[in-house]
N, CA, C and O of each residue as an XYZ file, in Angstrom:
292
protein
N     127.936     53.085     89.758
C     126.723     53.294     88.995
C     125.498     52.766     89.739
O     124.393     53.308     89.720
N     125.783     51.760     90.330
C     124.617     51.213     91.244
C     124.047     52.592     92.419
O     122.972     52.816     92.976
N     124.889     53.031     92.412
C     124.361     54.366     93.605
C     123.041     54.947     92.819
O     121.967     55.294     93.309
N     123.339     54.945     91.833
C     122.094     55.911     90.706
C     120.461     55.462     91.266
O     119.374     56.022     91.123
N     120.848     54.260     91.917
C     119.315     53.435     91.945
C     118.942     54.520     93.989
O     117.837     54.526     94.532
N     120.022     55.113     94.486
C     119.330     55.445     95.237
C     118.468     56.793     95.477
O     118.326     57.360     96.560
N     117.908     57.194     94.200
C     117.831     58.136     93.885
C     115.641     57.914     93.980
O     114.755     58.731     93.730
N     115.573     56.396     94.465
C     113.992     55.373     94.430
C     113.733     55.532     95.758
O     112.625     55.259     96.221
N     114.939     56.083     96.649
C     114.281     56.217     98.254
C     113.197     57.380     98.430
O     112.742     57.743     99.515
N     112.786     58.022     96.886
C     112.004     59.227     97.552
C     110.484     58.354     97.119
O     109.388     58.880     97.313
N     110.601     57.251     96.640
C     109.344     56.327     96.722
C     108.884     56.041     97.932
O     107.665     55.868     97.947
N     109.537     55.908     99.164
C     109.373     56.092    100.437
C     108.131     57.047    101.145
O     107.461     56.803    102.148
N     108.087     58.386    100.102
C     107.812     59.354    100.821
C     106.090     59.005    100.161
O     105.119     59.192    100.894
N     105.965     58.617     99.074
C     104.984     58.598     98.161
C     103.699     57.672     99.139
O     103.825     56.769     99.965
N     102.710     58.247     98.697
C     101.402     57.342     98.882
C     100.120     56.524     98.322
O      99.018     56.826     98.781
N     100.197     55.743     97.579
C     100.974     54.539     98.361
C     102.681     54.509     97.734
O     103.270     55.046     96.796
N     103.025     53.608     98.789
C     104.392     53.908     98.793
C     104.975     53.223     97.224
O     106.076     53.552     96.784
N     104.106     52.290     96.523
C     104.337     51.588     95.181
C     102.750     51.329     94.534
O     101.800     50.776     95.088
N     102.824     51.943     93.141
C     101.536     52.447     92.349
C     102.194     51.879     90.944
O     102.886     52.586     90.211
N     101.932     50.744     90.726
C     102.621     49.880     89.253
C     101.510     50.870     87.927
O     101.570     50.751     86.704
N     100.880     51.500     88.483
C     100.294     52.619     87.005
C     101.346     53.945     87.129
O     101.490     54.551     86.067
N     102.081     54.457     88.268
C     102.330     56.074     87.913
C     103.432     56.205     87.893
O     104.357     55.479     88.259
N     103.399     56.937     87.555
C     104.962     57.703     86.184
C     105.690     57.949     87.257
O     105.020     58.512     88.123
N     107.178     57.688     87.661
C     107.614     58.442     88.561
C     108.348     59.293     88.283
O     109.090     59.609     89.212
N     108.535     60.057     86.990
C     108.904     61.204     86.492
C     107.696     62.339     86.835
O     106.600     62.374     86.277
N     108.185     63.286     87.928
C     107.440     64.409     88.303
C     106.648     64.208     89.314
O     106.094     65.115     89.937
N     106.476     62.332     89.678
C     105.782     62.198     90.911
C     106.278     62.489     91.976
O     105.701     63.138     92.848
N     107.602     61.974     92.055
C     108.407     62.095     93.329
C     109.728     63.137     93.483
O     110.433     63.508     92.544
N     109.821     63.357     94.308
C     110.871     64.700     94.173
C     112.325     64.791     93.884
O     112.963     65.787     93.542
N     112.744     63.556     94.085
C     114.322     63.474     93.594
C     113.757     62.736     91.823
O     114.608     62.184     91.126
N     112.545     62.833     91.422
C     112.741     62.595     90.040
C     112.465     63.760     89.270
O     112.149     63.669     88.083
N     112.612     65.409     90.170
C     112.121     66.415     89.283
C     112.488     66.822     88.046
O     113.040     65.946     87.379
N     112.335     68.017     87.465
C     113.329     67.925     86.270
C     114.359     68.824     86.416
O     115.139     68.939     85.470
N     114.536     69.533     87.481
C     114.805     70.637     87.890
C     116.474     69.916     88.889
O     117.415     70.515     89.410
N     116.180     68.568     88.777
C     117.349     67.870     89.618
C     118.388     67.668     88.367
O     119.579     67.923     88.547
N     117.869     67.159     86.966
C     118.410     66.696     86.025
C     119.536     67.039     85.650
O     120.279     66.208     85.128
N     120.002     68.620     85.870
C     121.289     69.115     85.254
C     122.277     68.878     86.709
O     123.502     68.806     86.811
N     121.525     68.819     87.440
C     122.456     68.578     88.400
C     123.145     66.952     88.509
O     124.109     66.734     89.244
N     122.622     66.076     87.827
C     123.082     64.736     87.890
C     123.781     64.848     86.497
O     124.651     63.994     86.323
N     123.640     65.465     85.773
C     124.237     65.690     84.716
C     125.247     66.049     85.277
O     126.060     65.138     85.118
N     125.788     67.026     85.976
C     127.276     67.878     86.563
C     127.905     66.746     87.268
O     129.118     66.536     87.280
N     127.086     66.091     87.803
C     128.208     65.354     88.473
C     128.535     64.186     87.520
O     128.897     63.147     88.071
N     128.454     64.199     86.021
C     129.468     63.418     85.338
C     130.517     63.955     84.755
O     131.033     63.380     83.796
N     130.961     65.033     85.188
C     132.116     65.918     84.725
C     132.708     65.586     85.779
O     133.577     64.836     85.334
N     132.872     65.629     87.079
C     134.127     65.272     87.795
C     134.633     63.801     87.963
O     133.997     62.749     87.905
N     135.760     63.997     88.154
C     135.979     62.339     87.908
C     135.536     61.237     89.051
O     135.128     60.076     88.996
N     135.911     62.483     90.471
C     135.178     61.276     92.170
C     134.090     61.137     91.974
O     133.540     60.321     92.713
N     133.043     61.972     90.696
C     131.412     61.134     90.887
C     130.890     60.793     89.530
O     129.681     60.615     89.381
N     131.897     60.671     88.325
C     131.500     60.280     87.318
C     130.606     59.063     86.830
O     129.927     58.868     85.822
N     130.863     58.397     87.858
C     130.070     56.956     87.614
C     128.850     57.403     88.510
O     127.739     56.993     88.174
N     128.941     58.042     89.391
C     127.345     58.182     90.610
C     127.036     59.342     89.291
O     126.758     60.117     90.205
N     126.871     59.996     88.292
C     126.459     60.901     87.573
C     125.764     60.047     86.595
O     124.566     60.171     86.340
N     126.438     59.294     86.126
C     126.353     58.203     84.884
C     125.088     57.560     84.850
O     124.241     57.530     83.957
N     125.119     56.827     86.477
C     124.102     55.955     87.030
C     122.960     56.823     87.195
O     121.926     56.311     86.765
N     122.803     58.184     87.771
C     121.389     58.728     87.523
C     121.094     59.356     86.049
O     119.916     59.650     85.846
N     121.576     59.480     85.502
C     121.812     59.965     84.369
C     120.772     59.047     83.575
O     119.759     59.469     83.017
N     121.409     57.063     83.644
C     120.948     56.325     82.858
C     119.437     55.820     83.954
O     118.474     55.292     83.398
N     119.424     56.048     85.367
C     118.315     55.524     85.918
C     117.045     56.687     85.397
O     115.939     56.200     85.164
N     117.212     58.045     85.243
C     116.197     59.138     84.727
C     115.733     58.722     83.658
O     114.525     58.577     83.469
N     116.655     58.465     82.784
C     116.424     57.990     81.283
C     115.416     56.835     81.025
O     114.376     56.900     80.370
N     115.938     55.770     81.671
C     114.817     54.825     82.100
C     113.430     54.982     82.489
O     112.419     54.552     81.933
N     113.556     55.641     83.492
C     112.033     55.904     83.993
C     111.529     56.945     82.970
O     110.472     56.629     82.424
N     112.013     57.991     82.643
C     111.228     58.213     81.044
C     110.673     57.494     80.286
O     109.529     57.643     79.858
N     111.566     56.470     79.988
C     110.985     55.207     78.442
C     110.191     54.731     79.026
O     109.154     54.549     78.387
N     110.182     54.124     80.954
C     109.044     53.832     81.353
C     107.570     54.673     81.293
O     106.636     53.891     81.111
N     107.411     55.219     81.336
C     106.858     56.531     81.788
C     105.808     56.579     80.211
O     104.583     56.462     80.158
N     106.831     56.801     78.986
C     106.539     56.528     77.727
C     105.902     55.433     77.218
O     105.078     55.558     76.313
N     106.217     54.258     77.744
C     105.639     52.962     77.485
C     104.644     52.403     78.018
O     103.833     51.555     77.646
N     104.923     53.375     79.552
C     103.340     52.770     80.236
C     101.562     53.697     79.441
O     100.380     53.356     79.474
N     102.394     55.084     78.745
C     100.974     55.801     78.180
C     101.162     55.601     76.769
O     100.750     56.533     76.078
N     101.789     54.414     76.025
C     101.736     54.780     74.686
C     100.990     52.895     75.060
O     100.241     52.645     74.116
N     101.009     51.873     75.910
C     100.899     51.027     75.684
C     100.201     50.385     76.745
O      99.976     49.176     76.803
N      99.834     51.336     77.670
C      99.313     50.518     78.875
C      98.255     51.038     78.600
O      97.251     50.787     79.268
């Protein structure tokens, strides 16, 4: 499940490379939405059920983030 977190190397690509205001849902490209069903599929097989799991619950996250930074920031 820890693999899920490497899904933050496309923060790398970003400029600046860390922006504590922006959403990284839709900023960066491995957070598209268009990736989503695909991390979804890979919790159906069993060799990547946990690497599925882990992006699954890291997307989810950065949503509520995402949510919390414009309902409260």
């Amino acid at each position: 499940m820890m693999l899920g977190m490497i899904i933050d190397l496309d923060h790398l690509f970003a400029n600046p490379i860390y922006d504590p205001n922006r959403c990284s849902i839709e900023a960066h490209f491995m957070h598209q939405w268009y990736w989503w069903p695909g991390y979804a599929a890979l919790t159906l097989p069993k060799a990547t059920r946990w690497f599925g799991i882990g992006l699954c619950i890291h997307i989810v996250l950065d949503i509520a983030d995402c949510w919390w930074m414009r309902s409260f920031g």
